[in-house]
C-alpha atoms as an extended CHARMM CRD file, in Angstrom:
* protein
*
        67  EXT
         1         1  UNK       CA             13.2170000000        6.2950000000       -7.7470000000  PROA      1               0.0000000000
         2         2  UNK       CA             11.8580000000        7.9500000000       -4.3480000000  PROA      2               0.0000000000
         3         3  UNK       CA              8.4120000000        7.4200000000       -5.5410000000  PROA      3               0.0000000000
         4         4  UNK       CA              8.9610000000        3.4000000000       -5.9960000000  PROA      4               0.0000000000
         5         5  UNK       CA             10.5260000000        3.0370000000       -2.6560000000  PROA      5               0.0000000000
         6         6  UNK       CA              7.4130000000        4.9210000000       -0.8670000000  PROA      6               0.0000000000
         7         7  UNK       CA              5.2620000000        3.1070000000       -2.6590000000  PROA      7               0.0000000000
         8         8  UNK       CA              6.7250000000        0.0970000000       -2.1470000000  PROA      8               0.0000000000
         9         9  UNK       CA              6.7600000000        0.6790000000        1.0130000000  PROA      9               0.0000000000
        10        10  UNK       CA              3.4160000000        1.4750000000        1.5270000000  PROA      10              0.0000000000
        11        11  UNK       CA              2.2340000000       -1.3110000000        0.0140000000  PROA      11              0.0000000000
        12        12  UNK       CA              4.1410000000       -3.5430000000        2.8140000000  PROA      12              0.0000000000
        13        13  UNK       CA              2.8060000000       -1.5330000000        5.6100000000  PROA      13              0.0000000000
        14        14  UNK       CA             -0.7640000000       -1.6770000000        4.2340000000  PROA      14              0.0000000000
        15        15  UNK       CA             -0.2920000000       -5.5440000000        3.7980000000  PROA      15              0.0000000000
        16        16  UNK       CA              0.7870000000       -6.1040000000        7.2270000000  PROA      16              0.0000000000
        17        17  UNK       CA             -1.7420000000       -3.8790000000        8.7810000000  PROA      17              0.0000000000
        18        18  UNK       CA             -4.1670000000       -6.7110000000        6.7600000000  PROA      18              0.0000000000
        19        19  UNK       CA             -2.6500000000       -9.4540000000        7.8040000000  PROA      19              0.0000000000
        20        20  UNK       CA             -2.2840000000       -8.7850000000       11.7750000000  PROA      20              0.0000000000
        21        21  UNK       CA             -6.3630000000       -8.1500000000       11.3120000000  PROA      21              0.0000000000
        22        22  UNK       CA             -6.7050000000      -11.3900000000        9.5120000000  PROA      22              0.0000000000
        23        23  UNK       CA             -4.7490000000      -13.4550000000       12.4960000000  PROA      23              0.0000000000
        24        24  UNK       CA             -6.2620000000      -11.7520000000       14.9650000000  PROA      24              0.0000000000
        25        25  UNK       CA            -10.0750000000      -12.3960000000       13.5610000000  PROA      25              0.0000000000
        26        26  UNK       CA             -8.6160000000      -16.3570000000       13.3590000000  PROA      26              0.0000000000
        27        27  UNK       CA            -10.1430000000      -16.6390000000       16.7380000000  PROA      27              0.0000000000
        28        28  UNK       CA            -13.8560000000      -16.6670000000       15.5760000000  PROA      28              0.0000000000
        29        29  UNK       CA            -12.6230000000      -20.0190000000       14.2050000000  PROA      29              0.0000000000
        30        30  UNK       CA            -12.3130000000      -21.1820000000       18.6490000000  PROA      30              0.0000000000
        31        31  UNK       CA            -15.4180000000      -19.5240000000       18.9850000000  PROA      31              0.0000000000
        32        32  UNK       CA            -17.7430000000      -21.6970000000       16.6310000000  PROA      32              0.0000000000
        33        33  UNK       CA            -17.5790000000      -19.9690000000       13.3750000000  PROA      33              0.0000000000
        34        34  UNK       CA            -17.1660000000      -22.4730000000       10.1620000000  PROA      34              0.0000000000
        35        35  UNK       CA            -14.2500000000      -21.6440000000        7.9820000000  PROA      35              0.0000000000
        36        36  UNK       CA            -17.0340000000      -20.1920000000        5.2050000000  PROA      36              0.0000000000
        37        37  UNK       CA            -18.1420000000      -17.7170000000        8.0470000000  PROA      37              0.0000000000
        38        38  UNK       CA            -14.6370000000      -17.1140000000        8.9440000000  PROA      38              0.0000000000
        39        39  UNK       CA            -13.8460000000      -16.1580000000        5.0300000000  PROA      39              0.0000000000
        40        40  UNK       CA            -17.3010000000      -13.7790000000        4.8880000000  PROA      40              0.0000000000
        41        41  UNK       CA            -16.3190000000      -12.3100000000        7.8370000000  PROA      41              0.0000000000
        42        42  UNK       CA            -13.0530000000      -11.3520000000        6.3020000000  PROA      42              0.0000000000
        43        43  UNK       CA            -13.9920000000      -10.5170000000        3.0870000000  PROA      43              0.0000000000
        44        44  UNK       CA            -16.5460000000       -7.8780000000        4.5830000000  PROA      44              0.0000000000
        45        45  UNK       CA            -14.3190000000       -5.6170000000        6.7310000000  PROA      45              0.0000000000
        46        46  UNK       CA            -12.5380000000       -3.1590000000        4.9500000000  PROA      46              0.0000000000
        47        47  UNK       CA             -9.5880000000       -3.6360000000        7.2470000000  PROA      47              0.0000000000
        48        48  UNK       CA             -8.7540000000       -6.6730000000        6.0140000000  PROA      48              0.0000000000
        49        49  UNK       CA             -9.3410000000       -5.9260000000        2.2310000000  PROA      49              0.0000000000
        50        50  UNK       CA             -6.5590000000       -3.0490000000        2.8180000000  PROA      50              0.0000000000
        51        51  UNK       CA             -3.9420000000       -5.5940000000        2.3530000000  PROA      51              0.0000000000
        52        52  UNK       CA             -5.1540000000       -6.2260000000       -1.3400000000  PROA      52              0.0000000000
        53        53  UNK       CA             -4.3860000000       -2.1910000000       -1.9320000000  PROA      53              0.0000000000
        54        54  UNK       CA             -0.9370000000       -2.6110000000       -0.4160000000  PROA      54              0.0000000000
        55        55  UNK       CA             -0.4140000000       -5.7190000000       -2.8910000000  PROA      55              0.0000000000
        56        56  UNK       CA             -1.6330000000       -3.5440000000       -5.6550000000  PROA      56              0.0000000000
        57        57  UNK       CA              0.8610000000       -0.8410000000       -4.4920000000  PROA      57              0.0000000000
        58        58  UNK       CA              3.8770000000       -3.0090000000       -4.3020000000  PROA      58              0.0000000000
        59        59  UNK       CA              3.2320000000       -4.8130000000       -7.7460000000  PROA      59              0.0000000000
        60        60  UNK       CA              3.2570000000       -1.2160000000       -9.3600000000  PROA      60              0.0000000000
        61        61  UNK       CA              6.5820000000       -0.0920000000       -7.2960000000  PROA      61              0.0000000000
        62        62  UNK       CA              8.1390000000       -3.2600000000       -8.9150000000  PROA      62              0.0000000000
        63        63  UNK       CA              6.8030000000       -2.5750000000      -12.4730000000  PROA      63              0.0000000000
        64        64  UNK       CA              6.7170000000        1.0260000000      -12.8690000000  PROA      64              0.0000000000
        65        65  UNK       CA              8.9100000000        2.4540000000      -15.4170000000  PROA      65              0.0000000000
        66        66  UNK       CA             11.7280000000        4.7780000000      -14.4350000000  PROA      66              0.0000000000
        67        67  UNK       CA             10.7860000000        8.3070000000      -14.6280000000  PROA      67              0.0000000000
């Protein structure tokens, strides 16, 4: 049961850490980039693919048999 809630939470810290990256890069969008750019731009930094680790992490903490 420990191991669930750690992962579980884990997976919510990870996410968040993502998405405060992902709101914070939304200012290219003021600063000429196209949406297109905007979504390459996210989809090459590694701190903003973290978030699809913590969703990964959080999915398992839900469906993980009881051991």
């Amino acid at each position: 049961m420990l191991k669930k809630i750690v992962l579980l939470f884990t997976g919510i810290l990870l996410c968040s850490y993502s998405l405060m990256f992902i709101i914070v890069y939304l200012n290219l969008l003021k600063m000429g980039y196209s949406f297109i750019e905007y979504l390459k731009y996210i989809f090459t930094h590694i701190e903003c693919l973290i978030g699809v680790i913590g969703i990964i992490f959080i999915f398992f903490s839900f469906f993980k048999k009881n051991e």
